[in-house]
N, C-alpha and C positions, 0 to 999 in steps of 0.2 A: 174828491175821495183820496186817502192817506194811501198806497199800497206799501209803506214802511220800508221807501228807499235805503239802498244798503250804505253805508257811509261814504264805499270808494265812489259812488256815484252824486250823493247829496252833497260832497265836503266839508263834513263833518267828521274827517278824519283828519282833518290841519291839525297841527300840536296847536297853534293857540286856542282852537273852538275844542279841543281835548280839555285843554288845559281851564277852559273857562268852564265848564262843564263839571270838572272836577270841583274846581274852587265852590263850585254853587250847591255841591252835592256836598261838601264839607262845611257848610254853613248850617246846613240843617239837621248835622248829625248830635245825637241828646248831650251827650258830652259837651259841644261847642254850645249848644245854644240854653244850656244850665246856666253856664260860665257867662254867656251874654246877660240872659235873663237874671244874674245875680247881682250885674251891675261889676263884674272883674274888668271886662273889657268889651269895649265894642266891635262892631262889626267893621266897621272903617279902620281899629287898630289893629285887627285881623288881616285885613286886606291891605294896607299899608306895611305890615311883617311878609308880603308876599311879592311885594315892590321888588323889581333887581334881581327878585330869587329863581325866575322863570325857567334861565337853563340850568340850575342844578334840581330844581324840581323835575324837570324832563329829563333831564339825562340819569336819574334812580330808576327810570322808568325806561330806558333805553333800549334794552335785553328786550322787553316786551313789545316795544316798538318797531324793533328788527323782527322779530317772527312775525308781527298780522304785517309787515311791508314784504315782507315771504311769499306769506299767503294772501295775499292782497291781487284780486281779478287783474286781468292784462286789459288794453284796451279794446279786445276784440268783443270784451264781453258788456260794451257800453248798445250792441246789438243785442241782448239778449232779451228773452218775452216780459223780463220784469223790469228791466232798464226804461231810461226814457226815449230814447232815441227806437228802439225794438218795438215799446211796446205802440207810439206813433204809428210804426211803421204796420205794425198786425192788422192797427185799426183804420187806416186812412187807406192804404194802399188798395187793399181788396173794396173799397167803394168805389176807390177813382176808378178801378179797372171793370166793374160792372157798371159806371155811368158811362164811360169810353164804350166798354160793346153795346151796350143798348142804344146811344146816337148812330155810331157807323150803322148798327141793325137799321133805323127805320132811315137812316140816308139811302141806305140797299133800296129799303122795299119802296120809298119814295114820298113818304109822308110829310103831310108841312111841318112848317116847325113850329106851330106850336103845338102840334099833336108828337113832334120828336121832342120839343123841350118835357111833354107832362112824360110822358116814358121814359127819358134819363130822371126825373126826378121821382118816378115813381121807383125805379131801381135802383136812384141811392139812397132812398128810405129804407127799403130793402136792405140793402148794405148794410146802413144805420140799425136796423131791427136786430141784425142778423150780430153786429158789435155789440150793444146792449146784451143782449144774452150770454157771447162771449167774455163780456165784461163783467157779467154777473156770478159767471162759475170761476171768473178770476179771482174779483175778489175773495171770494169765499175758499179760492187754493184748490179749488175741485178740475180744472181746465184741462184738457189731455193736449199731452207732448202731440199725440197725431193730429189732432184736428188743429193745432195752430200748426203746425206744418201745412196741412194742406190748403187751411188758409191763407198760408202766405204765400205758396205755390198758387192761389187761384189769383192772390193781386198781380202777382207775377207773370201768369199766363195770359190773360184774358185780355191786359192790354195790348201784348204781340198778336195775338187773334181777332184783336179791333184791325191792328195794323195793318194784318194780311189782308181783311176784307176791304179794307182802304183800297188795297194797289188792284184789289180785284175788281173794282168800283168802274175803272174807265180810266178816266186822267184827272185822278185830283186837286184840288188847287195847293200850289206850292209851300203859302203858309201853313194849311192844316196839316199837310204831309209833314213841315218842320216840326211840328209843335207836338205832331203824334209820336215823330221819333224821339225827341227830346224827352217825352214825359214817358215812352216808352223804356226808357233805357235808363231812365230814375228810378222807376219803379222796379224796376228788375233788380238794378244793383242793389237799390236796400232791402227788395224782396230777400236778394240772395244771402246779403251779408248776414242777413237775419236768421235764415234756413241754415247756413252754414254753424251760425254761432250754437242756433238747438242742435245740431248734430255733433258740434262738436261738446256740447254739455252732457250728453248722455257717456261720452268718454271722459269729464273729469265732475261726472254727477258728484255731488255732495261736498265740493270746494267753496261754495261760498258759505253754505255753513260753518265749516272748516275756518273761515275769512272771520267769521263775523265772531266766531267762539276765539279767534285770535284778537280781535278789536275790544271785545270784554274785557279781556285780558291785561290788557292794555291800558285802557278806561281806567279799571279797577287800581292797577299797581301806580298810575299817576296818582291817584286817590291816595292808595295805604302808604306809598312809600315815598312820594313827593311832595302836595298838600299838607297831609295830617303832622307829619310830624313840624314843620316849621308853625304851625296852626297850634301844636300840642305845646312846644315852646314857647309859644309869645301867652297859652293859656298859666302854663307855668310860672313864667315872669309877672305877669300881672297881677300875680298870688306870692305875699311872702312865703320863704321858706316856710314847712309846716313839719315840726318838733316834735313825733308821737311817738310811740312805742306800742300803737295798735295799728293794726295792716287794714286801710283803711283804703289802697290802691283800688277804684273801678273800673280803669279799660287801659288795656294792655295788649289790644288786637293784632298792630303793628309788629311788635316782640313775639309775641303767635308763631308768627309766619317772617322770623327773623332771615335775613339775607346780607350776607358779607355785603355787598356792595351799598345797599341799603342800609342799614347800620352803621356803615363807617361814618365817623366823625372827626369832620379836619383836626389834623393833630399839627404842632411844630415842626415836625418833620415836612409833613404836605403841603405846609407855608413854606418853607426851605427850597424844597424841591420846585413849585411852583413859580416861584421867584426866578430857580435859575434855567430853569427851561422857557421862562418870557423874556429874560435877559440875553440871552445867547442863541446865536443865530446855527442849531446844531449842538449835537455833544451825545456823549455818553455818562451818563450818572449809576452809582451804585448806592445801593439799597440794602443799608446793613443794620445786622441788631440782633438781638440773641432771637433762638427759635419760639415761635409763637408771639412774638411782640406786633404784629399785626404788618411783617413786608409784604404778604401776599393780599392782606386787603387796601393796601395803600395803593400797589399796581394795578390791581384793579379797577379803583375808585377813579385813578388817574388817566388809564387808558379807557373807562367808563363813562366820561368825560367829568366826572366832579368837580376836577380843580381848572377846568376850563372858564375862562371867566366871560363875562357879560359881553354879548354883541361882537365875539369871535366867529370866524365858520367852523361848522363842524372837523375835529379832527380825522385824518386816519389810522386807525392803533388795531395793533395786533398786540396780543399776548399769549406770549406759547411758555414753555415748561422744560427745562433741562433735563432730559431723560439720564437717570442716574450711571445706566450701561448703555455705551453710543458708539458711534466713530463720527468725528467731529464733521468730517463732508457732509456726511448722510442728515446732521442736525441745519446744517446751513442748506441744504436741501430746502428739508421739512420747512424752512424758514421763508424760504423763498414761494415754496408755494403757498404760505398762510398769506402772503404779502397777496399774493395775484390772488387770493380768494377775497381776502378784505375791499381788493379795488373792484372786483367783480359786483360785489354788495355794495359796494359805495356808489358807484357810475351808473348813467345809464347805458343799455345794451349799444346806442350806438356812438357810446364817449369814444374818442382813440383810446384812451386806456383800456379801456375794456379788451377791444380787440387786440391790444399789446400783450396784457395779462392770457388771455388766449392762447394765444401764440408762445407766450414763455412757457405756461404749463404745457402745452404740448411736446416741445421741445426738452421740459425734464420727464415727460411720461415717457415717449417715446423716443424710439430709433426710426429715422428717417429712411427711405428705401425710393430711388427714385428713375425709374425706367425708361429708356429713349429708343427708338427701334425706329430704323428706314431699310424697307425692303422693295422692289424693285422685278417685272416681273414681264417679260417681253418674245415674241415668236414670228417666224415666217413661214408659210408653206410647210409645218411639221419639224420646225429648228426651233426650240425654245432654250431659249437663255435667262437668265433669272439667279439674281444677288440678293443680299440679307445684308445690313450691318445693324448691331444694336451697341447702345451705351449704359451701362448699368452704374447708378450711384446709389451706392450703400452710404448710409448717416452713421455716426458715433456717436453714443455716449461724450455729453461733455466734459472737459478737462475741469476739475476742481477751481484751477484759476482763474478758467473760459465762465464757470458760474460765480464767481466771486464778481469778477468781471461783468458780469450781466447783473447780475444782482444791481450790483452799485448805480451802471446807468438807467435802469429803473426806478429805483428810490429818487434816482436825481428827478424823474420826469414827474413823478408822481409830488412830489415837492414844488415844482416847478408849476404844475396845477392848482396845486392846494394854492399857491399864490397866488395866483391870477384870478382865484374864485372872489376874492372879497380882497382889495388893496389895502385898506387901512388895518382890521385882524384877520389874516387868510389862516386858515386852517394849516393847521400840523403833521408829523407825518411819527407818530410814537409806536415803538419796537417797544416789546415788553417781557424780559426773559425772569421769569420766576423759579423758582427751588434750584437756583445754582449754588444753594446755600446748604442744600443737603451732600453737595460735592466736597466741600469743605473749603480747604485753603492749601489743599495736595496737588501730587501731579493730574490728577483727572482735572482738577476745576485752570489749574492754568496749562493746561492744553487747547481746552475748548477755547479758552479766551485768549489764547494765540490766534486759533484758528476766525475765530467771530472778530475778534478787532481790525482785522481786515475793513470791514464793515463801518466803522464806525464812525469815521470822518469826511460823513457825505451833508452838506449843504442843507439845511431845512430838518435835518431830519435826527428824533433824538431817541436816544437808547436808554431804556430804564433796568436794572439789572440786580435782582437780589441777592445779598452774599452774602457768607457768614460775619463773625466779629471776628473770625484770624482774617480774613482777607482784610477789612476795615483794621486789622495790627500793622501787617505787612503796610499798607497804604501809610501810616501813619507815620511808619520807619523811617519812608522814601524821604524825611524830611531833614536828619540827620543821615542823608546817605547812602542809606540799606534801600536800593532800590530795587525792585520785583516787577512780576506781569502783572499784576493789577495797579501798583501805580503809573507804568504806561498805557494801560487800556482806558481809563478812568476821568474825568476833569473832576467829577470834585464826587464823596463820599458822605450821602445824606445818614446818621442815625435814627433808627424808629428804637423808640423805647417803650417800656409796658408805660400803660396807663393811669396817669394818676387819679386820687381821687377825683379832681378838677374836672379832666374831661369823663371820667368815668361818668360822675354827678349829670353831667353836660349830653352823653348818650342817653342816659335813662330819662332826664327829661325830656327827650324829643319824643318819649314812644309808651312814655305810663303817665298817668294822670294819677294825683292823687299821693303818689309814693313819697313819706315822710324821709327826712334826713338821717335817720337813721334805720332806715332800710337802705337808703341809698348806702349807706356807708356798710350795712350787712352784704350786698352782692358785691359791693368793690374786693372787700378783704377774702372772700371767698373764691373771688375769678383770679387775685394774684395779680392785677391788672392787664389780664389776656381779653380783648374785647368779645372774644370769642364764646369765653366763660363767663363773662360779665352779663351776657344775653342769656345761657342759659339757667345761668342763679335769678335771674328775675322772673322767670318764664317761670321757676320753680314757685320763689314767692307768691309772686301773682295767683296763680294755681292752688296753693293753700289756702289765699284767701280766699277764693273762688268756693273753694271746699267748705271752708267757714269761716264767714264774716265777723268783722272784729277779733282776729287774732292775737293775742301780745307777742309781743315781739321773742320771750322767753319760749314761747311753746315752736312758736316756727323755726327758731335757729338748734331746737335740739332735732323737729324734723327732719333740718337738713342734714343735721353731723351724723343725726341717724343714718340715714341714706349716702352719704357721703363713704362713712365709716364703715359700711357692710358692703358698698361696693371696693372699698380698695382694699377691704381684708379677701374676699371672695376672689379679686384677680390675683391678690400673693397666693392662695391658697392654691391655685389654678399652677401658677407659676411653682411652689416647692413640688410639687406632684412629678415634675422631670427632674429634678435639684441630683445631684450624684451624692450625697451623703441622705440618704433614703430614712434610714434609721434615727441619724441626729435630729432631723425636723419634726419627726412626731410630734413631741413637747410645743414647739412652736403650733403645728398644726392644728393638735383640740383646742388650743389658746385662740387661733384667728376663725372656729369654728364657732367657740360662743355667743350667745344673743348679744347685742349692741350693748355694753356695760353703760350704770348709769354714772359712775367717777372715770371721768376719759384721761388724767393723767396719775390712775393708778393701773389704769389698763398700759397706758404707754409703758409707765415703768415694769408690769409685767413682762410687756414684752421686750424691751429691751434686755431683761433679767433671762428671757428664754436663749435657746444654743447660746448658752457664754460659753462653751469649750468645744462649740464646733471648727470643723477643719475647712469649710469653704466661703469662702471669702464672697460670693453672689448669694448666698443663703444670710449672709449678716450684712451685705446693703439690703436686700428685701425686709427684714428685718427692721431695720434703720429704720426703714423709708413708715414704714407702717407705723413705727412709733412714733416717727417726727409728724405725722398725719394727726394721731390720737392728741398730741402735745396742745398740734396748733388746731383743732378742734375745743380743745379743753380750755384755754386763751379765750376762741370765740363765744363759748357757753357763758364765763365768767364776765367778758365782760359787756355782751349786748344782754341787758335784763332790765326791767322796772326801772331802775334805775340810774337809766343812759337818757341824762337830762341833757340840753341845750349845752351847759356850762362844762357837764362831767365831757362831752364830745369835746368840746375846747381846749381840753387839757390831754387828748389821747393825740396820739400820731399815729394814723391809720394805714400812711403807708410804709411806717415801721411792717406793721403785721401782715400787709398783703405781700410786703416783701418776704415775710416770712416763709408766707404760703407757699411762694416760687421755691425757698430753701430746701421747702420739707422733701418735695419730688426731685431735686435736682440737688441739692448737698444736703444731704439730712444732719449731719452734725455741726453744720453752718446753723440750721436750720432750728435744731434744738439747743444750740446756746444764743442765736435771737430769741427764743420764746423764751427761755429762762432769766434773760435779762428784761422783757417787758414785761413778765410777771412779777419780776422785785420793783422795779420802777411803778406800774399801775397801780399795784397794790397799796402805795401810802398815799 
């Protein structure tokens, strides 16, 4: 009979029986098995695309991993009534202990033995009958919490009560006396462990539910965010490019339920990066590039374990966040205690680090207070004499150096572990500081990295740190000379850059089926190369095809500039509404109030033509920015249409225009003399 063991007890929670499991459930899904049954590709060159890919398929899936290992039962609960070990114990024990009292019974009254052997065995029939029906309202989930209690309490007692009437007996013979206490004192303990484990369930009722809606969880995202998409890839590859200008995309699940860490796609940079943190024993690296170019989902992919490669031990990586208003101790703090929570999650309860991390956080939670008292207390005949002495030591607050100081010989040790777990690739020990990039390249950001560089030349152990592109200047100085605090904090300065079409093309295929080259190329120039946007312009497309199948490509791209267009007229409009020149913006105002125009660069030139004789200078970039929006919309209208054939894409440079797009939000007069120049060039 099946009673639907929970995973942490079958072992069915191993990543590789996860991970097979997954693969098997990807095999059958319509999409994959169209593509087989069409003769694209087979089931072996599916399973061969998943060769080598093991830990970065599991480690998308890692987040969800760490939460059901959260809530994942302890071992006390391998006692519990639905376990194997419990449920054993429910059913065997309370028979042994009614065929134990009913022998001792007729040893008492003096019966022979074959009239004592038919009465134990009619009593563990009994037993047996009495299980059966137990087992019967088990199966079926109906069984009360009290009556397996008192069932296991009756396996429990009944053979101490054989016992007693043993000793009560006269003088028993030696071996039975051994053999009653031995079996006696077995049955108790797993009675009890058992009774213990129900009582203690009624205190953390409803956790393995909890267990098992985390192992879904988990299942699941190996599936959509591990499996599928290298699945979706090699379905991709084995199908040439396909040339359409009808939105012909059917599953886009994946993109759905889009996730930074999940969606990144190794870029040059994360081969850069990757390279030099296998190379070097230690280091601190920065992580630079303009905002929104994708440093905060590289760190995370990285400390995620992405760029972790094949038949490494697992790393330990923290990633915390530069808080823009700080005092630098208080961050190297906060640092130290993410370090001793990550090894708390890492280790088991009784690793020495565990109890080190222990003892560190306590030590930054608290102040120490520690009391010693001898008192003494003595008389004669009504003379009493009698002394006190005590010692009282009070703790401090550690000195900032005394935690830099600690810090550092913790990382050593944790490094030190991480090597000894696996000799030939021992695991890592990656620090991961992100949005230091919002600080800039002022005094706030090279304060912090005065005070953190301390840190950063410990053995084993590497520092990932994102920064703007003045820091990555300064850095660049130090080479003629001009030397600063990030080029001594630093060994080497990886760039992430936006995304070209190349990897752009290379994301979308992991996670849409179906999507022609020129839609690929319609969400590239739309997202500006931000992978961010790149995910939600296809979620877009997708979505209108969804709305209506076989779209042309002309209807869906004015869709979007529709929606595009009314949203960033609607946030300037938001925005002139506190403007200090109140009066001047009217004219602009009914202008970014109208329906969605159908000529988008006589709207642009509208508005650029609106406030020419205003006085504030944040009223004419809003302005700009709006126009240079309607420009580089009016570009895209023109030229994804009918007639955006194989050859006419040949001849376009797509990341002219997605650069464009960058322009329009961030220099709009950059921004509209690129689009006036692609306009005259396209055009012949």
């Amino acid at each position: 009979m099946d009673y639907d063991l929970p995973p942490w007890y079958s072992g069915s929670d191993a990543p590789p029986r996860v991970l097979e499991r997954a693969v098997a459930a990807a095999l059958v899904r319509p999409e994959v098995t169209r593509s087989v049954e069409a003769g694209h590709v087979t089931q072996q060159e599916l399973l061969r695309a998943l060769d080598g890919a093991e830990t970065a398929v599991l480690a998308a899936a890692v987040q969800a991993e760490l939460r059901y290992r959260a809530q994942r039962p302890g071992w006390w609960a391998l006692f519990a009534v639905n376990a194997p070990v419990g449920r054993w114990v429910l059913l065997v024990a309370p028979v042994l202990g009614l065929a134990a009292l009913a022998w001792f019974v007729t040893v008492l009254v003096g019966l022979p033995r074959l009239g004592a052997l038919a009465v134990v065995a009619g009593t563990a029939a009994l037993g047996v009958v009495l299980d059966l029906l137990l087992l019967a309202n088990w199966s079926q989930g109906r069984f009360s919490r009290r009556l397996v209690i008192g069932w296991s309490w009756c396996g429990c007692m009944l053979p101490q009560t054989a016992f007693e009437a043993l000793l009560a007996s006269g003088s028993p013979q030696r071996p039975l006396l051994l053999a009653t206490a031995v079996g006696s004192i077995a049955v108790s303990v797993a009675a009890f462990l058992t009774v213990r484990t129900l009582l203690r369930g009624f205190k953390h009722y409803g956790l393995d539910d909890v267990a098992r809606v985390a192992f879904t969880a988990w299942e699941e995202s190996v599936l959509v965010d591990g499996v599928l998409p290298v699945l979706y890839s090699r379905l991709n590859e084995a199908r040439p490019p396909v040339h359409s200008t009808t939105l012909t995309a059917r599953e886009a699940f994946p993109v759905v339920r889009a996730d930074p860490l999940r969606m990144h796609v190794p870029t040059p940079a994360g081969a850069v990066l990757a390279g030099l943190v296998d190379q070097l024993d230690g280091g601190s690296f920065a992580v630079a590039g303009p905002r929104g170019a994708g440093k905060t989902d590289l760190l995370r992919a990285f400390c995620g374990g992405r760029y972790r490669p094949a038949g490494r031990a697992p790393d330990l990586a923290v990633l915390v966040s530069a808080p823009v208003d700080y005092v630098p101790q208080e961050f190297v703090v906060h640092l130290f205690a993410e370090v001793c929570g990550a090894v708390l999650d890492r280790f088991g309860p009784r690793h020495p680090l565990t109890a080190a991390a222990r003892d560190e956080l306590l030590l930054l939670n608290h102040v120490r207070s520690l009391t010693d008292e001898v008192s003494g207390k003595g008389g004669f005949k009504g003379f009493e004499l009698a002394g006190k002495r005590a010692v009282t030591l009070t703790g401090r607050a550690l000195t900032y150096p005394e935690v830099v100081k600690r810090f550092r010989v913790f990382l050593g040790r944790i490094a030190a572990e991480q090597a000894t777990e696996r000799e030939s690739a021992p695991g890592r020990v990656i620090i991961g500081i992100d949005e230091l990039d919002r600080i800039g390249a002022g005094e706030p950001a090279r304060r912090l990295l005065n005070e953190v560089k301390a840190l950063f030349d410990v053995q084993g152990c590497y520092y990932l740190v994102s920064v703007s592109t003045e820091a990555q200047h300064d850095f660049e100085l130090s080479g003629i000379g001009l030397r600063s605090v990030f080029d001594s904090s630093f060994d080497e300065v990886v760039r992430v850059d936006y995304l070209d079409l190349v990897h752009a093309r290379a994301l979308l295929r992991r996670y849409v089926l179906d999507l022609s080259e020129q839609f690929h190329a319609l969400a590239y120039v739309f997202s500006g190369g931000l992978a961010r946007q790149l995910v939600r312009t296809a979620r877009a497309i997708v979505d209108l095809g969804r709305d209506r199948p076989g779209r042309d490509i002309a209807d869906v791209v004015r869709a979007l500039a529709s929606a595009e267009l009314t949203r960033a007229c609607q946030a300037t409009a938001d925005a002139l509404t506190a403007a200090d020149d109140r009066e001047g913006v009217t004219g602009l105002l009914r202008l970014l109030d109208e329906r969605p125009p159908t000529d988008l660069k006589a709207y642009g030139d509208r508005v650029l033509g609106a406030y020419a004789g205003g006085r504030s200078d944040r009223v004419r970039r809003l302005r700009d920015a709006v126009a240079a929006r309607a420009y580089f919309l009016a570009t895209v209208t023109r030229t994804f249409t009918a007639d955006l054939t194989e050859d006419r894409m040949a001849a376009l440079d797509f990341d002219e225009l997605a650069r464009a797009r960058r322009y329009a939000g961030t220099n709009p007069d950059a921004g509209l003399s690129l689009l006036r120049d692609l306009d005259r060039r396209w055009a012949t």
